[in-house]
C-alpha atoms as a printed R data frame, in Angstrom:
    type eleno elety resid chain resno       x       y       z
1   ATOM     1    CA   UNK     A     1 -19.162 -18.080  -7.414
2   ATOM     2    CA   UNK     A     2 -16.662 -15.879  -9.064
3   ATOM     3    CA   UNK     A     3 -18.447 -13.805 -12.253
4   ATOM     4    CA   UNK     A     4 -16.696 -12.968 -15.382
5   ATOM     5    CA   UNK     A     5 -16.048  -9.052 -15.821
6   ATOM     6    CA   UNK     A     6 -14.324  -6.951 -18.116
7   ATOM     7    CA   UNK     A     7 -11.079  -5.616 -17.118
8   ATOM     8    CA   UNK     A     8 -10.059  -2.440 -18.553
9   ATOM     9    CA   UNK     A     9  -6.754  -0.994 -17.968
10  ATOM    10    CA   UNK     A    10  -6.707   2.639 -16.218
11  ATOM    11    CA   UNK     A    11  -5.421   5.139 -18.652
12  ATOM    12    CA   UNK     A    12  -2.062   6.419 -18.297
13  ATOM    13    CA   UNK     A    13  -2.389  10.473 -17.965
14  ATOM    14    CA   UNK     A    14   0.748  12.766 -19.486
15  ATOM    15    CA   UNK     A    15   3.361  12.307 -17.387
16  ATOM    16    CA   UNK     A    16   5.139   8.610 -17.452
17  ATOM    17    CA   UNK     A    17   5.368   6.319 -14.139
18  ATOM    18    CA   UNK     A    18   8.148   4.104 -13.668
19  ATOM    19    CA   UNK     A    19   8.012   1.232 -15.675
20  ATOM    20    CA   UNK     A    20   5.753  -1.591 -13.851
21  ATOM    21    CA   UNK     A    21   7.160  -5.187 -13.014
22  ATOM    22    CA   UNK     A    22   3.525  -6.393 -14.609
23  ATOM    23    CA   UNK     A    23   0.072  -4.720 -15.022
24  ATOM    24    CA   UNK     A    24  -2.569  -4.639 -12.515
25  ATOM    25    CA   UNK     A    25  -4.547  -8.056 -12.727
26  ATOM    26    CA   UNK     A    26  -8.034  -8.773 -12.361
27  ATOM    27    CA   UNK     A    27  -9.591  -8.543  -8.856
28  ATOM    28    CA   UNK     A    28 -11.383 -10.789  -7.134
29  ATOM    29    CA   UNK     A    29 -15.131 -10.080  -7.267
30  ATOM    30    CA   UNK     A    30 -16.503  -8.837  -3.522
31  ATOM    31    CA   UNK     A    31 -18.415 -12.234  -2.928
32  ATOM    32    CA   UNK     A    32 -14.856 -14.150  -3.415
33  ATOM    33    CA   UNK     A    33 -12.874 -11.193  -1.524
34  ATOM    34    CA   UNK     A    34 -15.445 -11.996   1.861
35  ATOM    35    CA   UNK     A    35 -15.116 -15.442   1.664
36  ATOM    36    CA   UNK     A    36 -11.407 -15.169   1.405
37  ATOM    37    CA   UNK     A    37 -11.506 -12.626   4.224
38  ATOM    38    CA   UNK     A    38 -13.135 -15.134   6.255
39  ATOM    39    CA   UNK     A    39 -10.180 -17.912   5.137
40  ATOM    40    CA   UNK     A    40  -7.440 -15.097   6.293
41  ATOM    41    CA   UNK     A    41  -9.448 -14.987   9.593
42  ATOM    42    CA   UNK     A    42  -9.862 -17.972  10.102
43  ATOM    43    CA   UNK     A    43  -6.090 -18.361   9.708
44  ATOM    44    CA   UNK     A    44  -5.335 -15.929  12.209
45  ATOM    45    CA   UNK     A    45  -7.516 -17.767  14.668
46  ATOM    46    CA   UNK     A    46  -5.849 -21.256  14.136
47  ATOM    47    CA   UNK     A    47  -8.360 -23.055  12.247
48  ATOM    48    CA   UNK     A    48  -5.594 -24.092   9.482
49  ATOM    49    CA   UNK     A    49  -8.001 -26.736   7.687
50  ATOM    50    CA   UNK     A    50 -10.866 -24.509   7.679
51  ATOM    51    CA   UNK     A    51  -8.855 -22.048   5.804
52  ATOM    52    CA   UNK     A    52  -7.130 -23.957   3.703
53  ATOM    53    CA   UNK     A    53 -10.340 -25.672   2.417
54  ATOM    54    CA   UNK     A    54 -11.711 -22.453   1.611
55  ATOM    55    CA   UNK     A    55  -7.991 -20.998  -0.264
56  ATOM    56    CA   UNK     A    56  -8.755 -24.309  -2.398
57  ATOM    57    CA   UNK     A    57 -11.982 -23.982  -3.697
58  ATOM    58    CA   UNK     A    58 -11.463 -19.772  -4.291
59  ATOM    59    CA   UNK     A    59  -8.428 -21.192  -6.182
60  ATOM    60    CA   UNK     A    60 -10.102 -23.492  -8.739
61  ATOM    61    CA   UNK     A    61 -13.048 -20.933  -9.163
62  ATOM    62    CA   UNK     A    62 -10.280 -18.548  -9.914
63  ATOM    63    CA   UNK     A    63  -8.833 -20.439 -12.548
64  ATOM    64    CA   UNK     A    64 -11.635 -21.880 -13.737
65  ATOM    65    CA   UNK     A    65 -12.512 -18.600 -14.321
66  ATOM    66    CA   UNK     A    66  -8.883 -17.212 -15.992
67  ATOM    67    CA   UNK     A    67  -6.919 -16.040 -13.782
68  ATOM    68    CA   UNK     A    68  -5.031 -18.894 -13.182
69  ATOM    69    CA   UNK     A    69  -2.079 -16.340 -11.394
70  ATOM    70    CA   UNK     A    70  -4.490 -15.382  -8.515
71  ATOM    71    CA   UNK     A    71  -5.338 -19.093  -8.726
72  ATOM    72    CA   UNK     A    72  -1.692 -20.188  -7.960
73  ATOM    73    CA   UNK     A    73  -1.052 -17.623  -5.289
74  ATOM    74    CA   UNK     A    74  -4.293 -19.253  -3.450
75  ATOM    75    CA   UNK     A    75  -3.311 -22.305  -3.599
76  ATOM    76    CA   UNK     A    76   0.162 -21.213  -1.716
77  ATOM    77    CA   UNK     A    77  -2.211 -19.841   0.843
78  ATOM    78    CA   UNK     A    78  -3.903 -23.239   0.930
79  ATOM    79    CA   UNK     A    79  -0.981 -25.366   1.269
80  ATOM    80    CA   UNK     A    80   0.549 -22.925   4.215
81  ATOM    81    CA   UNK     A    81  -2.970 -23.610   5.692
82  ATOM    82    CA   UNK     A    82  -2.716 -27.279   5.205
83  ATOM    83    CA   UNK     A    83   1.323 -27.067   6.553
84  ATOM    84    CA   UNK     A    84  -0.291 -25.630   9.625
85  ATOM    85    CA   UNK     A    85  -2.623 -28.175  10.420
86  ATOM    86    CA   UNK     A    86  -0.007 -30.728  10.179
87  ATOM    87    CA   UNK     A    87  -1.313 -32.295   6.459
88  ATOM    88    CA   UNK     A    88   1.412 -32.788   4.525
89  ATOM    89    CA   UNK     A    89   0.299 -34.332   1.373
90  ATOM    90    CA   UNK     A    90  -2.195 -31.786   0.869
91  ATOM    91    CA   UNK     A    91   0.432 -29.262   1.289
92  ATOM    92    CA   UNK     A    92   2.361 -30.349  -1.101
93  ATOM    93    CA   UNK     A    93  -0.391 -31.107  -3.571
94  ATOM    94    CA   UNK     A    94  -1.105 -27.568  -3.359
95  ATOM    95    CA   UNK     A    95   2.268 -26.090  -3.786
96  ATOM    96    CA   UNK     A    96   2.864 -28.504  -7.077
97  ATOM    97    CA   UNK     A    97   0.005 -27.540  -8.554
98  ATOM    98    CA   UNK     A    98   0.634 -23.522  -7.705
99  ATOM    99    CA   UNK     A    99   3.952 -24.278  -9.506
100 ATOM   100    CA   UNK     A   100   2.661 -26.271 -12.275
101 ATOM   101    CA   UNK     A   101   0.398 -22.854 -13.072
102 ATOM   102    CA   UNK     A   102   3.599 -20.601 -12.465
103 ATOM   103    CA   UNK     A   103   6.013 -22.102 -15.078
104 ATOM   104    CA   UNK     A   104   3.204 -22.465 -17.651
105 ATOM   105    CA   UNK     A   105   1.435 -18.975 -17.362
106 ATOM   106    CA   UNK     A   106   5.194 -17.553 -17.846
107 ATOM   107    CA   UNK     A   107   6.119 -16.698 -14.180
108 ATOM   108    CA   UNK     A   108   8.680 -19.061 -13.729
109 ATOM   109    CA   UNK     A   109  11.031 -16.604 -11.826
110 ATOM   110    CA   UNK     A   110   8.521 -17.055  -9.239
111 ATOM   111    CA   UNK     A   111   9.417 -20.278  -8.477
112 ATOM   112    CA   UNK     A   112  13.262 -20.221  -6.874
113 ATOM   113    CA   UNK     A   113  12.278 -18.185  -3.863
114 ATOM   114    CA   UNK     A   114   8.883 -20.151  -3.090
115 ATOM   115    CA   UNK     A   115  11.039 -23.767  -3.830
116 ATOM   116    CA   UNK     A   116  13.562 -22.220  -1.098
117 ATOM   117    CA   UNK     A   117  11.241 -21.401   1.720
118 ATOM   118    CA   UNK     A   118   8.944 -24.655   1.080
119 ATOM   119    CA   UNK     A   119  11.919 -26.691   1.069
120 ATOM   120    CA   UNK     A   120  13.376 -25.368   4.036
121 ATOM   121    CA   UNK     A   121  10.065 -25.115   6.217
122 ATOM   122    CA   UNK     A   122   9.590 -28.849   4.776
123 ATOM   123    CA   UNK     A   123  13.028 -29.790   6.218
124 ATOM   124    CA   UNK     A   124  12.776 -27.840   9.227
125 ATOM   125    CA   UNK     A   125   9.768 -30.506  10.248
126 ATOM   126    CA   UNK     A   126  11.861 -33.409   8.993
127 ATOM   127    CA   UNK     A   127   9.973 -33.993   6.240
128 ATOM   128    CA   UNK     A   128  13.246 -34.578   4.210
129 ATOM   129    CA   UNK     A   129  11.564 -36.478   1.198
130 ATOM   130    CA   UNK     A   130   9.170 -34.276   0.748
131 ATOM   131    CA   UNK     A   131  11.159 -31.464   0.210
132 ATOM   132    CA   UNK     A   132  13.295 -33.784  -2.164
133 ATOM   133    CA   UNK     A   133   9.863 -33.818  -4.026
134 ATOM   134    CA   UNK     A   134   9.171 -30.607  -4.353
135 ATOM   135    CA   UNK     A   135  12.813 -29.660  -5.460
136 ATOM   136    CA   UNK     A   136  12.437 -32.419  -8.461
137 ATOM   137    CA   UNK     A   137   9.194 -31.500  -9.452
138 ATOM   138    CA   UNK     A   138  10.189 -27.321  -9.722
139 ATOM   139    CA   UNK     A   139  13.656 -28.904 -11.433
140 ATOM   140    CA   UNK     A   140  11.351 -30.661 -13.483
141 ATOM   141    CA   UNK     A   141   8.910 -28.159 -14.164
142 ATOM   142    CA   UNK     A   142  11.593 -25.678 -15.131
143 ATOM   143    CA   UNK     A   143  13.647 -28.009 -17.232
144 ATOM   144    CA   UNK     A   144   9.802 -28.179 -19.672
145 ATOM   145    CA   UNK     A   145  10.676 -25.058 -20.459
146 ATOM   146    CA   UNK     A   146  14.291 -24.729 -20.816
147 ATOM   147    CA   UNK     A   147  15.254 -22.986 -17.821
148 ATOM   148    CA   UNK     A   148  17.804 -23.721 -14.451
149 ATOM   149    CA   UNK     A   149  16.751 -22.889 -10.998
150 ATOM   150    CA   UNK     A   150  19.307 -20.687 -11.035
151 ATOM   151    CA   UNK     A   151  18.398 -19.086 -14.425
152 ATOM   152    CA   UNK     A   152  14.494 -18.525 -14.071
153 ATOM   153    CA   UNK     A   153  15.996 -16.467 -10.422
154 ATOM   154    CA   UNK     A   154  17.753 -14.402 -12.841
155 ATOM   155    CA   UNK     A   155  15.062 -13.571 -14.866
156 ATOM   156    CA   UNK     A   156  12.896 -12.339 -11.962
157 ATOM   157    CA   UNK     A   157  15.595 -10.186 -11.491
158 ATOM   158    CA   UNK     A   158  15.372  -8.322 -14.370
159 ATOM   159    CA   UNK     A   159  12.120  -7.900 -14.893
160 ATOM   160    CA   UNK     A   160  11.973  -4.875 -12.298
161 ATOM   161    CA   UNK     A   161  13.474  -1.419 -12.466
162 ATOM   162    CA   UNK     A   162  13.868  -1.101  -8.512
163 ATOM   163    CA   UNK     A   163  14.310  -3.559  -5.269
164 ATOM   164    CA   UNK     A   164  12.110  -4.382  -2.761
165 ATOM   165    CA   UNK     A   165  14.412  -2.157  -0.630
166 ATOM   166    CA   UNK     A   166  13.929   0.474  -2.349
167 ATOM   167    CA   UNK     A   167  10.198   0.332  -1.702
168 ATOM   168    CA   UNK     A   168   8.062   1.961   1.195
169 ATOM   169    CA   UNK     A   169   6.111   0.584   3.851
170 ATOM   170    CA   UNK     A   170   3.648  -1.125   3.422
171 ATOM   171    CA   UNK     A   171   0.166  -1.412   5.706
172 ATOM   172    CA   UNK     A   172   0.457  -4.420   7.698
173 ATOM   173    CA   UNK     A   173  -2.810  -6.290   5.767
174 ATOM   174    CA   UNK     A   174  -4.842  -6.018   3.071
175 ATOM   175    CA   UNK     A   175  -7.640  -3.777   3.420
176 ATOM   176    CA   UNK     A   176  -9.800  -6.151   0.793
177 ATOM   177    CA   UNK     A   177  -9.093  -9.470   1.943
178 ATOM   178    CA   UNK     A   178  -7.608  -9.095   5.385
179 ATOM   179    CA   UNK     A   179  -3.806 -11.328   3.854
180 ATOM   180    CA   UNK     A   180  -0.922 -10.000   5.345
181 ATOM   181    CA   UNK     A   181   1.067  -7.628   3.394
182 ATOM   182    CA   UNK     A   182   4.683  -9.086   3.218
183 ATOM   183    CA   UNK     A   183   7.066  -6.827   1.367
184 ATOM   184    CA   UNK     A   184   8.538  -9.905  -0.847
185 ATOM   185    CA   UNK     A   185   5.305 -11.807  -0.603
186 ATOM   186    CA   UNK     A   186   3.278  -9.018  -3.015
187 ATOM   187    CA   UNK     A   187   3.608  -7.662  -6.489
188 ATOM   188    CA   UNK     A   188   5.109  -4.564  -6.653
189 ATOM   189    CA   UNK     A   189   4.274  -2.281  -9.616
190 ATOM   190    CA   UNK     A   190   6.628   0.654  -8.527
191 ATOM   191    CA   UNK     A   191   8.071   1.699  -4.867
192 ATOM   192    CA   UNK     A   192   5.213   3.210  -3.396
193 ATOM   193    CA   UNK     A   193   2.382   0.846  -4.795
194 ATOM   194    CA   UNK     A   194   1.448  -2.885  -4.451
195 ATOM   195    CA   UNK     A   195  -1.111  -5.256  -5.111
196 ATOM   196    CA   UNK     A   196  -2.504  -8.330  -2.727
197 ATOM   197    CA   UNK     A   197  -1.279 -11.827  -4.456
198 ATOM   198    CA   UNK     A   198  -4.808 -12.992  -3.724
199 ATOM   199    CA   UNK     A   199  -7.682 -10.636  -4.033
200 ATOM   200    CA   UNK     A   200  -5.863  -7.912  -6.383
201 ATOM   201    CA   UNK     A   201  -6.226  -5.145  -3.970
202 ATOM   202    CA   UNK     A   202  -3.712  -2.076  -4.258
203 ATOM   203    CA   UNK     A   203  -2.109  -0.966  -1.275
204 ATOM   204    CA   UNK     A   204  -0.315   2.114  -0.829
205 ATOM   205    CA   UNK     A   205   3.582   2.189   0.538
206 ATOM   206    CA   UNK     A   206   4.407   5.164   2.802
């Protein structure tokens, strides 16, 4: 069970840091970071529907619990679990509903570049209407709140003062959790620091 705790913001000392794309979030709590770490494991050793059960459940405690951004980003870990096991309707259940939490916790510009690679690992497998699915429910979902596919990509791009290129390397996976660290698959807050979509834990770029 996740517990609530009070998150206070470190305190910025003299001299300014580059400006971040969005503060650090809350952490997961160690109990939920070892269970997830045993979901990323169990990932790694091919038992898809194992892990993706367990991505689920960490993902409604998590936004049952307000922090329904770490919630979303689990439930893309669950659905690329349930992809991997071959069950499709659960994978897409999972990605709609990561969405759904996206465009109405103000991330839409997350959701071009996830619609793209869902779609075209979707289509890739031949599962041609169910990539049609996806694209008219993040069409839809974007539409709620007056924005374009093409307009909420925009915005992500200006919400950063640097590129991923620009950015250092990063450890292969997370030292909390045990997710791999994908350079376009974490949240940056400047070129030499990032944080784990799932458990919150910062990683340092070299």
């Amino acid at each position: 069970m996740l517990r609530r705790r009070p998150f206070r913001r470190p305190a910025l000392g003299g001299r300014r840091r580059p400006p971040l794309a969005r503060p650090p979030r809350r952490p997961l709590p160690p109990r939920a970071r070892q269970a997830l770490a045993r979901a990323n494991r169990a990932m790694e050793d091919g038992r898809f529907a194992e892990a993706a059960r367990i991505f689920e459940r960490l993902s409604g405690e998590a936004d049952r619990f307000g922090m329904p951004i770490r919630a979303a980003n689990l439930k893309l870990r669950a659905s690329r679990g349930y992809f991997a096991a071959g069950d499709i309707e659960p994978a897409l259940g999972q990605a709609e509903q990561a969405l759904r939490l996206f465009v109405a916790n103000d991330h839409a510009e997350r959701v071009p570049a996830l619609v793209s690679k869902m779609t075209s690992a979707l289509r890739e497998k031949g599962y041609d209407a169910q990539a049609d699915r996806l694209q008219q429910e993040a069409d839809r979902l974007l539409n709620g709140v007056g924005l374009s596919l093409e307009e909420a990509r925009k915005r992500g791009a200006t919400q950063t003062a640097f590129s991923v290129s620009e950015c250092g390397s990063l450890p292969s996976r997370c030292r909390g959790c045990g997710a791999p660290l994908v350079p376009d698959e974490v949240e940056w807050h400047d070129p030499h620091t990032a944080e784990c979509l799932y458990c919150g834990t910062i990683a340092k770029a070299t």
